[in-house]
C-alpha positions in Angstrom: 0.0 0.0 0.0 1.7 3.2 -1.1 1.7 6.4 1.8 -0.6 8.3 0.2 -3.6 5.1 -0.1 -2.0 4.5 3.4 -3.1 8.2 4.4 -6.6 8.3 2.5 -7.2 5.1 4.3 -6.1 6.7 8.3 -7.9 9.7 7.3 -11.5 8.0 6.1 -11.4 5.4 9.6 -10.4 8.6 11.7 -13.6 10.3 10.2 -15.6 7.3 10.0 -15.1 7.3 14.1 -15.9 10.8 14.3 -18.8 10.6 12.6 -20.3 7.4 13.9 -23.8 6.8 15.0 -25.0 6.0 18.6 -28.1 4.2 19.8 -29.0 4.2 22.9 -31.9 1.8 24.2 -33.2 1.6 27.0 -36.6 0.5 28.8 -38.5 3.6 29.0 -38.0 7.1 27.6 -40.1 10.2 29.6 -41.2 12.4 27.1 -41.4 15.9 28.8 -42.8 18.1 26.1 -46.2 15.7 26.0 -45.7 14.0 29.7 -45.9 10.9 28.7 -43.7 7.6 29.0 -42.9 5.9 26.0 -41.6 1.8 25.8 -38.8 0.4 24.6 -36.9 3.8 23.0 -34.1 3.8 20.7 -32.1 7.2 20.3 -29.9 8.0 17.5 -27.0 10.4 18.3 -24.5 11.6 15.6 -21.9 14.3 16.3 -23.5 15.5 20.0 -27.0 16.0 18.9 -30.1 13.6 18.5 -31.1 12.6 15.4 -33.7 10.1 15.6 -36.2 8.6 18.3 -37.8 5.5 17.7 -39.4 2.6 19.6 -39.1 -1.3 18.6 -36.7 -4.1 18.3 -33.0 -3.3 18.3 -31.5 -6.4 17.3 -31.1 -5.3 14.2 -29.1 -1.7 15.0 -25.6 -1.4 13.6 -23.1 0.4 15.2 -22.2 1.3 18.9 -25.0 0.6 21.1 -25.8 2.2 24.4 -27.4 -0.1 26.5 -29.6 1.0 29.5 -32.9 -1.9 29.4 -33.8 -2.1 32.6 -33.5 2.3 32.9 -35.5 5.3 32.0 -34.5 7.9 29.9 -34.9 11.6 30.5 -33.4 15.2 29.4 -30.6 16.0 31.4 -31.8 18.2 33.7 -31.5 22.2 34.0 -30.7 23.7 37.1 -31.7 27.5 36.5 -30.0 28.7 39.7 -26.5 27.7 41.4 -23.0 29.3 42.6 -20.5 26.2 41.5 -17.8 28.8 42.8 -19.7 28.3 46.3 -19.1 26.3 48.7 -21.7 24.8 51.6 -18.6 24.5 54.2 -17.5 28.3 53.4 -20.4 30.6 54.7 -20.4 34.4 56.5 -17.0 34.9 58.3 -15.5 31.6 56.5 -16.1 33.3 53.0 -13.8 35.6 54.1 -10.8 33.1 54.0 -11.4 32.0 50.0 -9.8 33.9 47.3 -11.0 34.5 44.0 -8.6 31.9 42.7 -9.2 29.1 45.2 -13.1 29.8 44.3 -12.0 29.2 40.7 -10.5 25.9 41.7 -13.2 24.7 43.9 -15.5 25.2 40.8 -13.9 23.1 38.7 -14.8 20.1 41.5 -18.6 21.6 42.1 -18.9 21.2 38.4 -17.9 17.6 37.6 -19.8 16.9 40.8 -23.4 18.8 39.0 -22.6 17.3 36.1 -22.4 13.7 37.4 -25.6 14.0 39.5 -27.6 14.5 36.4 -27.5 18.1 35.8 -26.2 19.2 32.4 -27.2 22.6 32.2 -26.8 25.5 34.8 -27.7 29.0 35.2 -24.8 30.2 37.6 -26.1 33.2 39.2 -23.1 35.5 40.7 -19.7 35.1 41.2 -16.9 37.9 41.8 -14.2 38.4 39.2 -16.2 37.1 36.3 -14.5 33.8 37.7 -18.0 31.7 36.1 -17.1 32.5 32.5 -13.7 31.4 32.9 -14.9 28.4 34.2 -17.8 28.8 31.4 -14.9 28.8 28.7 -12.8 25.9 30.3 -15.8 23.8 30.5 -16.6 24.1 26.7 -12.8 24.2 25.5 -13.3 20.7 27.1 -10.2 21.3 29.6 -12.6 20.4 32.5 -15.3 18.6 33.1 -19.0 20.1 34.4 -22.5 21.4 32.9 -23.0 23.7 30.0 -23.1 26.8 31.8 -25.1 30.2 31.1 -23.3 32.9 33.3 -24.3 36.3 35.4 -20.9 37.5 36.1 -21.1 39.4 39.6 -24.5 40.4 40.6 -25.8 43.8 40.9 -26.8 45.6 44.1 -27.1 48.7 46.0 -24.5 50.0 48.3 -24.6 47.5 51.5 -27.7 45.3 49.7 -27.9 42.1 49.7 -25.2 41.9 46.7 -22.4 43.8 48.7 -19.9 42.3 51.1 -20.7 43.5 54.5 -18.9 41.7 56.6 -15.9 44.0 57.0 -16.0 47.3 58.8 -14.9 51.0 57.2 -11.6 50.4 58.0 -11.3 47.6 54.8 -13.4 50.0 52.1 -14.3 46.9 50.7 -17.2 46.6 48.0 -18.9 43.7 46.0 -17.7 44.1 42.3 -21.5 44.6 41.1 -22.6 47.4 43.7 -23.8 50.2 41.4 -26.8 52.9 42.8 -28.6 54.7 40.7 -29.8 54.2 37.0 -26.9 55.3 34.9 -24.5 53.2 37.2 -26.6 50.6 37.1 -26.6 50.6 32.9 -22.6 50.5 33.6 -22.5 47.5 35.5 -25.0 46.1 32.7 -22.5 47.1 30.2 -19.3 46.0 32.1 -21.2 42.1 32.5 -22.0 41.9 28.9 -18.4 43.1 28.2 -16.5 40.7 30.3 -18.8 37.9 28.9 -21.6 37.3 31.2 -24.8 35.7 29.2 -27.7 37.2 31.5 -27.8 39.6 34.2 -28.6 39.3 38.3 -29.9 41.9 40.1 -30.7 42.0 43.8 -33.9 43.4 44.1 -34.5 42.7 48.0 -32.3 41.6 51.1 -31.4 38.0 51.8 -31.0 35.5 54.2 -27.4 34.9 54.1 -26.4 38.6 53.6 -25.4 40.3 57.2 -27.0 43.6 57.7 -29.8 43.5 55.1 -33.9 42.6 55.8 -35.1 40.1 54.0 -38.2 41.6 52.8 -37.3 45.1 52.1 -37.3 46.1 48.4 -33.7 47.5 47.7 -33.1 48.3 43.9 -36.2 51.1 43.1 -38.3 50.7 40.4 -36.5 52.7 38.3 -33.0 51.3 38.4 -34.5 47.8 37.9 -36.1 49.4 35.0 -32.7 50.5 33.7 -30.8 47.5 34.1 -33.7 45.2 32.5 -34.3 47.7 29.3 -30.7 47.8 28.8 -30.0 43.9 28.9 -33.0 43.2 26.8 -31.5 45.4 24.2 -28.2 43.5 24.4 -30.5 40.4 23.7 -29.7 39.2 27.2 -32.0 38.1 30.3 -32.4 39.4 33.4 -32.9 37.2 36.8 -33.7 39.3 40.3 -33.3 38.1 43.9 -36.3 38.9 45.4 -37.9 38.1 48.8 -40.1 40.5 49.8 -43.4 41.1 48.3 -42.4 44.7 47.1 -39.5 43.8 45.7 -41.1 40.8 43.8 -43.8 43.4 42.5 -41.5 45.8 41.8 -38.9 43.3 39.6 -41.8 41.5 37.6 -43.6 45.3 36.6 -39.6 46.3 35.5 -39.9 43.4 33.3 -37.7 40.6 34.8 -37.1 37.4 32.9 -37.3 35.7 36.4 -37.8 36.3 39.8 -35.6 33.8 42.4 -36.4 32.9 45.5 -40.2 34.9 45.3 -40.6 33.6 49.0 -43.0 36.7 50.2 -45.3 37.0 46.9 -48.5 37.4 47.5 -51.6 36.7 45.6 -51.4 39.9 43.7 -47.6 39.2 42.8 -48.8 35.9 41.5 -51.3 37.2 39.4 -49.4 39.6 38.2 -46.5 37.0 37.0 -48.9 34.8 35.5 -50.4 38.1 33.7 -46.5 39.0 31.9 -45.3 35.8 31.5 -42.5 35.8 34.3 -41.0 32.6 35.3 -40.4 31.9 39.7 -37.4 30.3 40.2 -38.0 28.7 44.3 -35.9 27.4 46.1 -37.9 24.9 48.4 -35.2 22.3 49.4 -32.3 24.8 50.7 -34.3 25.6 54.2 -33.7 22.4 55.1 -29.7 22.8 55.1 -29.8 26.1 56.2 -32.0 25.2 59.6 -30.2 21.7 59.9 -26.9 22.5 59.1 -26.4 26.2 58.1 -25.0 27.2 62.0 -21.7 24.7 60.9 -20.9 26.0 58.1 -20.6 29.3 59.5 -24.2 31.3 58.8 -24.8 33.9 61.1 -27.3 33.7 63.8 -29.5 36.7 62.1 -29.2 34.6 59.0 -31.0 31.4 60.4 -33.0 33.8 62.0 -34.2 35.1 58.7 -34.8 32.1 57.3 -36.8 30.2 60.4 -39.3 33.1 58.9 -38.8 32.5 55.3 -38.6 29.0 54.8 -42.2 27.9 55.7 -44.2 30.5 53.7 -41.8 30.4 50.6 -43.0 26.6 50.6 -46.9 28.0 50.7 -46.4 30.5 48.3 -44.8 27.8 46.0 -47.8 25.9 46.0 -50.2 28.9 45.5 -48.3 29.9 42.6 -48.0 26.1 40.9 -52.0 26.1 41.4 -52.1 29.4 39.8 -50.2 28.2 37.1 -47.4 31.0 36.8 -44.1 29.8 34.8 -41.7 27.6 36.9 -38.4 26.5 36.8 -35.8 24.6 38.8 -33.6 26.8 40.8 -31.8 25.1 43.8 -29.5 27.5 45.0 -26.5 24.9 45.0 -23.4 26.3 46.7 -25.5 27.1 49.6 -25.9 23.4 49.9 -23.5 20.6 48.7 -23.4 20.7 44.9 -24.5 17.0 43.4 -27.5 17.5 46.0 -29.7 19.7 43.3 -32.2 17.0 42.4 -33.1 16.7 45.7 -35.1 19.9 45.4 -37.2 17.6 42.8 -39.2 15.8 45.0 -39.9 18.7 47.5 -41.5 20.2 44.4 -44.1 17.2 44.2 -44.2 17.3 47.7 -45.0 21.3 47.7 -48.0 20.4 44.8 -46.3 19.9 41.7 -46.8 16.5 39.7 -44.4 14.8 38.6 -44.2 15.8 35.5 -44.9 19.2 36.4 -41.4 18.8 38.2 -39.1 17.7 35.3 -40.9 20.5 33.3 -39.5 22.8 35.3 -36.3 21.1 35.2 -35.9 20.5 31.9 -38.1 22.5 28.5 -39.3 25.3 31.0 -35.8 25.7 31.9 -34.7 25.8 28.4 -37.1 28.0 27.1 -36.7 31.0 29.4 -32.8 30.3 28.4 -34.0 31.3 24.6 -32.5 27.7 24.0 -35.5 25.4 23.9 -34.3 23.8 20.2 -31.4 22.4 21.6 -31.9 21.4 25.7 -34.3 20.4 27.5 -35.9 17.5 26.2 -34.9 14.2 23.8 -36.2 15.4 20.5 -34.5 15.1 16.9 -31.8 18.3 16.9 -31.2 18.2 20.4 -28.1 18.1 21.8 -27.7 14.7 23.1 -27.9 15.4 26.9 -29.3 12.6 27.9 -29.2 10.8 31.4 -31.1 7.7 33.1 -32.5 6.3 36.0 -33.9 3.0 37.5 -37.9 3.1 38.1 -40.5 5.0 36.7 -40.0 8.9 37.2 -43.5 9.8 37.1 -44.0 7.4 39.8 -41.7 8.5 41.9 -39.8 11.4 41.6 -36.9 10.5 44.1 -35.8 8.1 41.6 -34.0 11.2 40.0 -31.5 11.2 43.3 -29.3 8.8 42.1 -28.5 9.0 38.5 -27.4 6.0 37.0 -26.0 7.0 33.7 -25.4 10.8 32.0 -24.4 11.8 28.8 -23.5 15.3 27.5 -23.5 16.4 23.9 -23.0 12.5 22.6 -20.4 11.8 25.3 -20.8 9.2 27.8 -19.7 11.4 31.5 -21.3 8.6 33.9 -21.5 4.8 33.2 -21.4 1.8 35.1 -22.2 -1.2 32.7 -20.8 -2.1 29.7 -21.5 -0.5 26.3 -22.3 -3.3 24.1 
């Protein structure tokens, strides 16, 4: 064989692999978009994205086959709000000891551990020093391993808000990178995060539990600066996601035109109706009380802190379930980084519990997720032109949602992350 037949020959197998198909069988597909379970799936994958979806025999399929009988099928799931650059250990004083950089490190961990619990999409909502698109860009240079993540950069806030650092007296002059008051500042620090990469903006509409100094129900951001920083996002094509606790706030960021509005935990009936009326997707998270009251106090949150949240906790749970029988947008937003990362799914199952269905549930998780990410043709659910994020479980989701705990096999983009049989 001469070099150059020799070469033609590498070349073709090399692209042959490259280009080879992938069917993945399995038992039982969930098909989100119609909530329905469908038997005996077979899922064609070719370069990351799906490209067929049939049921039948599979004797007959040629080429490497996937084989999960005995599992269920679903989208990988879409966790709309985390901090992998947080840690559960590290919280009030103890932040104090991380730098930037070992926060960069630390995501790199946070995200292989998201990604192997079943998550394969994250909205990362603040993190100083633009540190989440760096690890953004390392994840899809493929130099790490974690989620596809969509990124805030550092979230905005008013001077000693719930978005500044205030655990340092005058004498440090120290200030949260996204602190801006005002409307014109506030269109800076829009700017700035769009600049430096971010793909949606944060804003801190009210206090928080975690944040020293601050009430968790008072609005902080006026009307009119959340007005600025959402008209000039949207005209950078970019969303805009608001922390908001207290029922002013909450009005106040859903009438300035929020994409979303996390947390939501004081909304009243009016609030509801009023984010069912523009479309506005709540993004609660129900299963982080229980870590903050259980084991918040050793991990170094302040006493005011789990006092905030002994009176948050319960009614965001009740206000959740008003708003699901209401029928206002939802998505999954855990929170993760207050609470261990690989935990998110957890919150699953505390949204049946809190009067979602099932399949409400993985909704949320999965093509509600995806379509207030303006991404709902390629995540969020197994469909032909997809990517092929595909993960599986053993039982019947829509039986039991707890299944979704431990995941038994992921996939991201066509490549298999988490495995523990054979591929056939």
């Amino acid at each position: 064989m001469s070099y150059r037949v020799l070469v033609a020959f590498l070349l073709f197998v090399v692209s042959a692999s490259v280009n080879a198909k992938t069917f993945i069988i399995a038992d039982a597909m969930v098909d989100v978009e119609r909530g329905r379970l469908l038997s005996k799936p077979i899922v064609t994958v070719e370069d990351g994205r799906i490209i067929d979806i049939q049921s039948g025999d599979a004797r007959q399929l040629i080429g490497d086959v996937v084989d999960l009988r005995g599992l269920t099928l679903l989208p990988g799931m879409i966790d709309m709000h985390a901090h992998l650059t947080s840690s559960s250990t590290e919280h009030g004083y103890k932040r104090l000891a991380s730098s930037q950089t070992r926060a960069a490190l630390r995501g790199v961990k946070h995200a292989q551990l998201t990604l192997m619990a079943g998550v394969t999409t994250v909205r990362n909502l603040g993190a100083s020093g633009f540190i989440d698109v760096a690890l953004r860009d390392s994840i899809n240079a493929g130099d790490i391993v974690g989620p596809r993540m969509f990124v805030s950069g550092p979230s905005l806030g008013i001077t000693g808000g719930h978005c500044d650092n205030n655990l340092l007296p005058v004498d440090y002059q120290v200030s949260s990178d996204g602190v801006a008051d005002g409307p014109w500042e506030v269109a800076k620090k829009v700017r700035r995060n769009i600049k430096y990469g971010a793909d949606l903006i944060k804003l801190c509409a009210t206090g928080g539990v975690l944040s020293k100094g601050t009430k968790v129900g008072v609005q902080q951001y006026s009307l009119e600066e959340m007005k600025m920083a959402v008209s000039e996002a949207h005209r950078r094509g970019v969303t805009v996601a608001a922390h908001a606790h207290g029922t002013e706030g909450v009005y106040a960021a859903i009438e300035a035109g929020v994409d979303s509005v996390e947390h939501a935990s004081f909304i009243d009936d009016a609030g509801i109706k009023l984010a069912k009326n523009k479309g506005t997707y709540l993004s609660m998270d129900i299963y982080v009380t229980e870590f903050i009251l259980g084991e918040g106090e050793k991990a170094g949150i302040l006493e005011e802190s789990l006092a905030k949240e002994r009176k948050t906790g319960a009614l965001q749970r009740e206000n959740f379930s008003k708003a699901v029988n209401a029928g206002v947008n939802m998505v999954m937003g855990t929170d993760a980084g207050v609470y261990p990362h690989g935990d998110n799914l957890k919150q699953l199952s505390r949204m049946v519990q809190f009067g979602m269905s099932p399949i409400q549930a993985l909704q949320a998780a999965s093509i509600n997720a995806a379509t207030l990410l303006n991404k709902e043709s390629d995540l969020g659910s197994i469909k032909v032109g997809a990517y092929a994020d595909i993960i599986a479980v053993s039982g019947n989701p829509l039986d039991d949602i707890s299944v979704l705990e431990n995941v038994d096999f992921v996939m991201k983009g066509g490549e298999v992350i988490k495995f523990n049989r054979q591929v056939k």
